[in-house]
C-alpha positions, 0 to 999 in steps of 0.5 A: 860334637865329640871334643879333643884335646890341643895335643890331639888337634895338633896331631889330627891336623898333621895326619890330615894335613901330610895325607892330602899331600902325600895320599899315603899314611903317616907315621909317628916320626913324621908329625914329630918333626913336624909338630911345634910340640917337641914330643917324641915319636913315641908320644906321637905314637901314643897319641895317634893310637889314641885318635884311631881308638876315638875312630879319628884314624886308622891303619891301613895295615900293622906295620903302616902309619895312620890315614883319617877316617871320614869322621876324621876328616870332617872334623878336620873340614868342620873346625881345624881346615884354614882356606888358603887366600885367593891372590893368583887365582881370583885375577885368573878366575876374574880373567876367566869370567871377563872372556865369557862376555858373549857367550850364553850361560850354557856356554858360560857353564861348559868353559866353566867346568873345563876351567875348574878341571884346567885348574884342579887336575880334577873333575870340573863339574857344572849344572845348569838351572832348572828351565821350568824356574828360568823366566823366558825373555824373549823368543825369535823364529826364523824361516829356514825353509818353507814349513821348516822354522828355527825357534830361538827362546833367550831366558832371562840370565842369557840361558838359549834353547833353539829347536827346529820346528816343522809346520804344516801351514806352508804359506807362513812366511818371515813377516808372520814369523815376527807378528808372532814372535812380538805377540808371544814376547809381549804375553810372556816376557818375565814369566817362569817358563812352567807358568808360561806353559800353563797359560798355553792351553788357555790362550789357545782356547782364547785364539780359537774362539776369535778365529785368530789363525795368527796366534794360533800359530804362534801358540802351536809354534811356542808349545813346539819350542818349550816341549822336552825343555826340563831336562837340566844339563850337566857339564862333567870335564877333565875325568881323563886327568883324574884317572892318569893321575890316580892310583891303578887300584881307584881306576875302577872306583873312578869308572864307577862313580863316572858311571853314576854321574852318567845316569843322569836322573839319580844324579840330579836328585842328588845335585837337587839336595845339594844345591837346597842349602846355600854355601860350600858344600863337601860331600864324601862318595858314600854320602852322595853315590854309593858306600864303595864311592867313600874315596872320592870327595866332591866340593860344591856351591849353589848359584842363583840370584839374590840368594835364589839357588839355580844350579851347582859348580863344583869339582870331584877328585880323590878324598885326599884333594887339595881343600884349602885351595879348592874350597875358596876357589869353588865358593869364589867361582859360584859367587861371579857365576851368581853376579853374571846372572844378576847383571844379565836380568 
């Protein structure tokens, strides 16, 4: 890690600093007057053409101040950035979370990213668990009609898929419907639902063999419920905010990252790397989407059970966000969403 001297820390820190707050460059005159140094303009000037030689700053154009590059923004996240305490915003976050009693977690992770974008300005985001890894709880039919059945399968931490199932045996009636909801619940129930798929074909050979019509039924009826159940889902709010409030030449930046975020299946493998390591996480545009994408940042943590990742929240905006108070309210947020899945086992 390259090292700069306090003169240069100080200075880095003020561009930083007023280039989040103002989203313009900043000259000399300013990081004097705020500087506790008492060093001229002049030396300001000297110090800053300094940092843009060491690949820290850069300038828009010649007669403009200075804005960090992406190194020098990950410096300043790495070893200067200072979070800002919670004290309004974990009552409200607690306020939050308490109204959600009730709800299953997707419903949890949808409030949750329109509540990060309420409160950011920004882009909420939240990404539901993988359904292979949640363990199935419990599973419930109910007779819509003659050979016509919702299925209800909950998942341990609440998560609840519900399809229609059609049947050809038009005899089934709610009586069966409970026999088999009771037999699967009590082969399955705690299981992974990728090892609950793996058991089918092998149960099902087994109900054969006894001419056991009943689970049959019931295994027909549960392999119904869980096709088609790996696609995760992504939560994205409040991209409309973040395009009132931008600059009219990011607008078409902003259109193509929603564009990426809209492909689903390359954006989940980039949310998969995320979410492997465990804590918060700051990603710059170019790293994750695209090299045209460096303007934008996103700030994420994992959830999961004791320690176990399971899905991302997190928040996209403009690279010149507000860190300080987003990155504890992130972090802050994933660690209750985390508490809620653990109390639900």
């Amino acid at each position: 890690m390259e090292k700069l001297n306090a003169r240069e820390l100080d200075v880095l820190s003020i561009v930083v600093e007023g280039y989040i707050d103002k989203g313009t460059p900043i000259g000399s005159r300013y990081v004097a007057k705020k500087s506790k140094l008492n060093l001229s303009p002049a030396t300001m000037r000297n110090v800053m053409a300094d940092l843009t030689e060491k690949g820290f700053l850069k300038q828009p154009h010649a007669s403009a101040g200075r804005i960090p590059t992406k190194k020098g923004l990950r410096f300043y996240l790495n070893n200067i950035l200072k979070p800002k305490p919670l004290l309004y915003e974990k009552k409200k976050i607690k306020e939050y979370f308490n109204s959600t009693v009730g709800y299953d977690f997707s419903q949890i992770l949808e409030r949750t990213s329109r509540f990060i974008s309420n409160e950011t300005a920004l882009v909420g985001l939240a990404v539901s668990p993988e359904v292979s890894f949640m363990r199935w709880k419990h599973i419930d039919f109910v007779l819509v009609k003659p050979g016509l059945v919702m299925a209800i399968l909950v998942f341990e931490g609440g998560m609840v898929h519900s399809r229609l199932v059609a049947v050809e045996d038009l005899r089934i009636n709610s009586d069966d419907l409970v026999k088999f909801s009771n037999f699967l619940n009590e082969k399955f129930s705690g299981k992974p639902l990728f090892e609950v798929k793996g058991q089918f074909l092998k149960e099902m050979e087994e109900a054969k063999k006894k001419f056991n019509e009943l689970y049959i039924n019931a295994l027909t009826l549960a392999q119904y419920t869980c096709e088609a159940e790996d696609e995760r889902e992504i939560f994205v709010e409040g991209t409309h905010k973040v395009i009132g409030s931008i600059d009219p030449k990011d607008v078409e930046r902003m259109k193509s990252l929603l564009e990426y975020i809209e492909k689903r299946s390359e954006f989940l493998k980039i949310l998969d790397k995320i979410e492997e390591g465990k804590g918060i996480f700051i990603h710059f545009g170019n790293e994750l989407f695209d090299p045209d994408l460096g303007e934008w940042s996103i700030i994420s943590s994992p959830y999961g059970v004791y320690g176990e990742p399971l899905g991302i929240i997190g928040t996209i905006g403009p690279i010149h966000m507000e860190y300080s108070k987003l990155i504890p309210m992130v972090d802050y947020m994933a660690k209750m969403l985390s508490k809620i899945l653990e109390a639900r086992l």
